[in-house]
C-alpha positions as CSV (number, residue, x, y, z in Angstrom):
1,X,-6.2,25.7,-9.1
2,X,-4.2,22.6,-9.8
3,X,-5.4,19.5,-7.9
4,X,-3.2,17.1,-6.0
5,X,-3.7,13.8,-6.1
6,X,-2.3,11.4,-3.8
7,X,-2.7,8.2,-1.7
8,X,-1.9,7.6,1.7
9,X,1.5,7.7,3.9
10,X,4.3,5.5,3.8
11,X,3.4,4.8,0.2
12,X,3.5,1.5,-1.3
13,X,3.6,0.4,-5.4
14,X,0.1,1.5,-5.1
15,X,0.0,4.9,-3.7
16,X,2.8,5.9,-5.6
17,X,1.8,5.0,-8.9
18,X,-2.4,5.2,-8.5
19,X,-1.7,9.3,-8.5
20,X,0.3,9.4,-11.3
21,X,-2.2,7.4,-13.5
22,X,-4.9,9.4,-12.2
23,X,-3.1,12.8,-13.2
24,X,-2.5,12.2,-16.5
25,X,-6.0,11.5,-16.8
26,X,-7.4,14.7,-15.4
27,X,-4.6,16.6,-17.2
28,X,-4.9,15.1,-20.3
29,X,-8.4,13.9,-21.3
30,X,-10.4,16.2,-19.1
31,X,-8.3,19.0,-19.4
32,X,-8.4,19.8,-15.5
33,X,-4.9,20.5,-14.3
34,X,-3.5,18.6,-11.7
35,X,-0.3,16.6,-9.7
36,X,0.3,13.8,-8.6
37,X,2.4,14.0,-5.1
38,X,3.3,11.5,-2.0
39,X,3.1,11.7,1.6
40,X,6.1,9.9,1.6
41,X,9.6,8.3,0.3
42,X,8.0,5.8,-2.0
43,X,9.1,2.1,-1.2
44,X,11.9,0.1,-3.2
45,X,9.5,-1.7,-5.1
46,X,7.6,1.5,-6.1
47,X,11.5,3.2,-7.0
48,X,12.0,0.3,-9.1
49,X,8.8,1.0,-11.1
50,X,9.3,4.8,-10.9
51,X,13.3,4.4,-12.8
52,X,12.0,1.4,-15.4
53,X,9.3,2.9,-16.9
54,X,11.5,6.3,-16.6
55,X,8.8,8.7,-14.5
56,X,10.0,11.4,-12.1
57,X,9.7,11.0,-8.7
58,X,6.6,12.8,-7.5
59,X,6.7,15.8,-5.0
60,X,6.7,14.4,-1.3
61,X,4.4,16.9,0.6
62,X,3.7,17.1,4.2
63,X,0.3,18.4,4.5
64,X,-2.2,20.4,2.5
65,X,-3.4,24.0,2.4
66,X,-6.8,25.3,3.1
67,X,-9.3,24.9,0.8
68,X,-6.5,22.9,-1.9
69,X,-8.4,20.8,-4.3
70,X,-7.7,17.1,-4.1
71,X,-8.3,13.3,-5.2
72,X,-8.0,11.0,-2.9
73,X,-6.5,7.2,-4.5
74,X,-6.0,4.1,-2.7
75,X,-7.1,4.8,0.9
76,X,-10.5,6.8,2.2
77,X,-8.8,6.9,6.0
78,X,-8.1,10.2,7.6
79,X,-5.4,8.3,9.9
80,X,-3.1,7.7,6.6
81,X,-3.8,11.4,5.4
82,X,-2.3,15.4,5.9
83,X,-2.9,16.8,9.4
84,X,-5.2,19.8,7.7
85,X,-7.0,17.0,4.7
86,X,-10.4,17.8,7.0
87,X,-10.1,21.7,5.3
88,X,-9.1,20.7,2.0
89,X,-11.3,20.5,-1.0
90,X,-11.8,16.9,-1.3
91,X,-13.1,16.6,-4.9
92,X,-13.1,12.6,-5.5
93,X,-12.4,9.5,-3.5
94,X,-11.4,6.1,-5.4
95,X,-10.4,3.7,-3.4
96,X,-10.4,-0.7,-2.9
97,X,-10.2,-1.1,1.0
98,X,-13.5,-0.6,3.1
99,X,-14.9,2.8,4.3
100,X,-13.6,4.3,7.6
101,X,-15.1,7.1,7.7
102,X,-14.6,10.6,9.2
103,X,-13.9,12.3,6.4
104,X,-15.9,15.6,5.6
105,X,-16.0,17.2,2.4
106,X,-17.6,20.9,0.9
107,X,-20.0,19.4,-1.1
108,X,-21.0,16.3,-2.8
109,X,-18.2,14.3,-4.4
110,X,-18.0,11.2,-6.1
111,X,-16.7,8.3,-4.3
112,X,-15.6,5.2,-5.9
113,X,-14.9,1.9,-3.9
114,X,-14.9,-1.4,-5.5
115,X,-13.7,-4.9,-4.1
116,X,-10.9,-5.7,-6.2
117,X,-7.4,-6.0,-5.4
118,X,-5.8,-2.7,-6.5
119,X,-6.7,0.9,-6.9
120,X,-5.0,1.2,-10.8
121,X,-7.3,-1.4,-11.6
122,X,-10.2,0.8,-10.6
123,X,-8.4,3.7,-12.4
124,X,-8.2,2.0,-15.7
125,X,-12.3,0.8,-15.6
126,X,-13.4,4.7,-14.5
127,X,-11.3,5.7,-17.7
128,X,-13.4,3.8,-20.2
129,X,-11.7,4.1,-23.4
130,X,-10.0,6.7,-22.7
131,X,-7.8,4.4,-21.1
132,X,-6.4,3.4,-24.8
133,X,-4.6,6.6,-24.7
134,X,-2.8,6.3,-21.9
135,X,1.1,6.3,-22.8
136,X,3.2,2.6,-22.5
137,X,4.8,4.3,-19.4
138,X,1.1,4.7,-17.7
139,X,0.2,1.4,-18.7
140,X,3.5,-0.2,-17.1
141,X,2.9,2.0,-14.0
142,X,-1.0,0.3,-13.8
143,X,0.5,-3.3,-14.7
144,X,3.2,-2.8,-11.6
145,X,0.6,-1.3,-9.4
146,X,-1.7,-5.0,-10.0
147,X,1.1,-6.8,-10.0
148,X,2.4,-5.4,-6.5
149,X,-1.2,-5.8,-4.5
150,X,-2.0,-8.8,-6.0
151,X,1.4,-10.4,-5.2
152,X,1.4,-11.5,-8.7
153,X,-2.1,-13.1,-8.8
154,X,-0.9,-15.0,-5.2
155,X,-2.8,-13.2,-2.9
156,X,-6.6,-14.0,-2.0
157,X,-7.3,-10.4,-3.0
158,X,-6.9,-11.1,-6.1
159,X,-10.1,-11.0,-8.4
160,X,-10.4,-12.5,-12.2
161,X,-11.0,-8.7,-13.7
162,X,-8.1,-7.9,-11.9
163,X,-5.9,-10.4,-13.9
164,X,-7.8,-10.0,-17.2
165,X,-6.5,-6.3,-16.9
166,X,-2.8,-7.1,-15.5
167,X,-2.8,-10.0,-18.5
168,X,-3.8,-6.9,-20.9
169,X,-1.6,-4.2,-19.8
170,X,1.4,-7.1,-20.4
171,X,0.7,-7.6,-23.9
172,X,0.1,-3.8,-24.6
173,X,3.8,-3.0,-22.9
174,X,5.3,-6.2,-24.2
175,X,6.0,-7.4,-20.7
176,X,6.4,-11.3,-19.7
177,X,4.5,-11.1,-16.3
178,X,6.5,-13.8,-14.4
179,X,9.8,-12.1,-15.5
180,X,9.1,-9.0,-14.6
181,X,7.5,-9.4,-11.2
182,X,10.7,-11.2,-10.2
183,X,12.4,-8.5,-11.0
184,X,9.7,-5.9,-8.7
185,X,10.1,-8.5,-5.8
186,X,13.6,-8.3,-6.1
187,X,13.5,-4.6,-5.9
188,X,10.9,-5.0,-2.8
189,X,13.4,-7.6,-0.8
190,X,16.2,-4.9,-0.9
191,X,15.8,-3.4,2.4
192,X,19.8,-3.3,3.6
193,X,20.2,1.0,3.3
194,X,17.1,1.1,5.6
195,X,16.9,1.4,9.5
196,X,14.9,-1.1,11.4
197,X,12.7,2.1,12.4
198,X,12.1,3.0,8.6
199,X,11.5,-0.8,7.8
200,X,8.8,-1.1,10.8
201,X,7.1,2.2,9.1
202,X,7.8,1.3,5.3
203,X,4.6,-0.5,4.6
204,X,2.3,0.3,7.8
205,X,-1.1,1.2,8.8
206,X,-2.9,2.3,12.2
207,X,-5.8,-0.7,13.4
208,X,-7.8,-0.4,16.2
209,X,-8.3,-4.2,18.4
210,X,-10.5,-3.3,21.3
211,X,-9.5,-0.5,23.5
212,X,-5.5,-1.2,21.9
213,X,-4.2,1.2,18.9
214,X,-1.6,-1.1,16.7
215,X,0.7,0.0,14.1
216,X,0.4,-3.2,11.8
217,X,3.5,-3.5,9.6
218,X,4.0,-5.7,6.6
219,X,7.6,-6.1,4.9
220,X,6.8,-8.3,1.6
221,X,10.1,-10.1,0.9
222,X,11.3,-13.0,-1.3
223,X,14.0,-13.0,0.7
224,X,12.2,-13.6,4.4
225,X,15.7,-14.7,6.2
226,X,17.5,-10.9,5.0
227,X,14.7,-9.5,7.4
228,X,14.6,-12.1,9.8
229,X,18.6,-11.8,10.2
230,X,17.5,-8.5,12.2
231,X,14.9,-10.0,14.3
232,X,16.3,-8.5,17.5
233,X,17.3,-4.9,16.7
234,X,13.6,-4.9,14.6
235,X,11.7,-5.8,18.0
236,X,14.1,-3.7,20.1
237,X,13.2,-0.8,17.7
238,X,9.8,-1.5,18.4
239,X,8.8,-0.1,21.5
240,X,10.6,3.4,20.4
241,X,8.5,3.1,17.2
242,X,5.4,2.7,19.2
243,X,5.9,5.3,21.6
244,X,6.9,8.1,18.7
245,X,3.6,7.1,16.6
246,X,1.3,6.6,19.7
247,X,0.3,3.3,19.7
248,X,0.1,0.8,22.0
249,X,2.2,-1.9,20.2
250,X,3.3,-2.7,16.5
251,X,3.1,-5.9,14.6
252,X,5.4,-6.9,11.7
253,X,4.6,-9.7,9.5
254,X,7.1,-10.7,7.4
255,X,5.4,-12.2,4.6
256,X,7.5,-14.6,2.5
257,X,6.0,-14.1,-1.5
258,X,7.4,-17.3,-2.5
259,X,6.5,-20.1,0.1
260,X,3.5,-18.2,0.2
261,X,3.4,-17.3,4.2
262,X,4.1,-15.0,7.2
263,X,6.2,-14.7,10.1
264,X,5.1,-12.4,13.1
265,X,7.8,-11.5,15.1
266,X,6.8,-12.0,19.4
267,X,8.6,-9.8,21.0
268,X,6.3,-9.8,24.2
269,X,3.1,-11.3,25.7
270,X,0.6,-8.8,24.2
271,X,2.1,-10.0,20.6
272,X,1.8,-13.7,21.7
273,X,-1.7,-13.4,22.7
274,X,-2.9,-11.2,19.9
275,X,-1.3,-14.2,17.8
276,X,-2.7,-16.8,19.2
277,X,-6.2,-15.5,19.5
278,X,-5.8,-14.6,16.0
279,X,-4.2,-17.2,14.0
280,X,-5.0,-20.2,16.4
281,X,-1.2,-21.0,16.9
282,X,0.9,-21.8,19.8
283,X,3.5,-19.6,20.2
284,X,6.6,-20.9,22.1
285,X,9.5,-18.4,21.0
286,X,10.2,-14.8,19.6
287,X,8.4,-15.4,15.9
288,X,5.4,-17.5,14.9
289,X,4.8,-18.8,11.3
290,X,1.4,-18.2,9.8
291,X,0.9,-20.6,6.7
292,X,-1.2,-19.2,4.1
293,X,-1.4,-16.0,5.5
294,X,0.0,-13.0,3.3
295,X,-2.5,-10.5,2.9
296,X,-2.9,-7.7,5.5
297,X,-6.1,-6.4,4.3
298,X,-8.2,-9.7,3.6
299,X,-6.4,-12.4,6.4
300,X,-4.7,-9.9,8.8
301,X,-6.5,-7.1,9.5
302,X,-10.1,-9.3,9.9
303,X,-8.4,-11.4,12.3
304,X,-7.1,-9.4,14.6
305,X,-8.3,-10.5,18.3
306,X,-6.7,-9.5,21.5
């Protein structure tokens, strides 16, 4: 049977491109067919990357058969997985954000997690040397995949192997790295054909504070005032967004790549105490800046206080 391989919904840079990467891999060195797929429309950014380095598009699926053999990439949560993932045949984990939990496989697997700051970076050391032979388009894919979690080496998540890989993969390609992540972020910051529901959704994950469910949302922009131009509709589309995903409230950090930064919109109390018992900042209107703050999984996420 062919296995799919696939990261988590409402897939980012990451999750789009980790799968493919991992694909060729098993198709090509080990010999063990398989496909990469989404659980979702992949993200401007990860479009971008998909039409320059001329890859298809994998196939979006909506859940998984019994007993379908998989590889799990760039998440281990069963929140951000297919409804039936609990009676698939999990065959491999590799992931860089902290155990959950809850998953249950047949039999042993193995199970990679590592603290760096993207899941191709992972990819590329598990390879060995095999990662030599991986085509320029693979290594572009695994360059744009660092590139996009790392924010370009500006987020705290960032580690020094994951830079001496990025640096790597740029001379291999012939990319200049400043040049071209301009061009990714530019790709990112073009939200205008999407809905304020898709945008709330487009980068999001579920987070548990206390006895409250949150949908914590993270639009990465270099263009923080296109977003912010729809502050009202994006906080009146809220609640809706909420209610349809069944959680008790959803945060969206705008987080501006450049200045380096984040604005949380307030669109009620429970956001303004959540922010201040999070960040330490008085909150006197409808959006808060958080200075320094860009990274959902290392400065958001931990914080989170009600």
């Amino acid at each position: 049977m062919t296995t799919l391989v696939f990261g988590h919904t409402s897939p980012d840079t990451d999750s789009t491109g980790s799968p493919i990467i991992w694909a060729w891999y098993l198709n090509d060195i080990l010999g063990q067919p398989a496909k990469p797929v989404l659980l979702g429309k992949p993200n401007t950014e990860a479009s971008f990357m998909l039409d320059h380095w001329k890859v298809a598009e994998p196939e979006i699926i909506e859940d998984v058969a019994d007993n379908a053999p998989v590889v799990l990439v760039d998440t281990n949560n069963p929140d951000e997985l297919p409804a039936n993932i609990h009676n698939a045949d999990i065959r491999a984990i590799i992931d860089h954000h902290k155990l959950v939990g809850g998953l249950k496989t047949t039999e042993p697997i193995a199970i990679t997690i590592r603290p760096l700051a993207c899941a191709a970076t992972i990819l590329l050391d598990l390879m060995g040397d095999h990662r030599e032979q991986l085509p320029a388009w693979g290594k572009g894919i695994a360059l744009t995949c660092i590139l996009s979690d790392t924010l370009a080496f500006r987020s705290p998540t960032t580690t020094d192997w994951d830079i001496s890989v990025a640096e790597k993969l740029a001379k291999e390609v012939g990319v200049n790295i400043a040049d071209y992540s301009s061009q990714m972020f530019a790709a990112k910051s073009d939200v205008s054909s999407f809905s304020s529901a898709e945008l709330l959704r487009m980068d999001s994950k579920q987070y548990a504070v206390g006895e409250k469910n949150l949908r914590v949302s993270v639009l990465e922009t270099t263009s923080p005032a296109t977003i912010l131009a729809r502050k009202n509709d994006l906080m009146m589309t809220m609640e809706n967004v909420a209610r349809e995903d069944g959680v008790d409230q959803v945060l969206l950090f705008v987080v501006d790549i450049l200045a380096e930064q984040s604005t949380l919109l307030v669109p009620n109390a429970l956001v303004k105490s959540i922010a201040e018992n999070s960040f330490g900042v008085s909150v006197t209107g409808d959006a808060v800046i958080l200075p320094n703050v860009v990274s959902r999984k290392k400065q958001i996420l931990p914080s989170l206080r009600l």
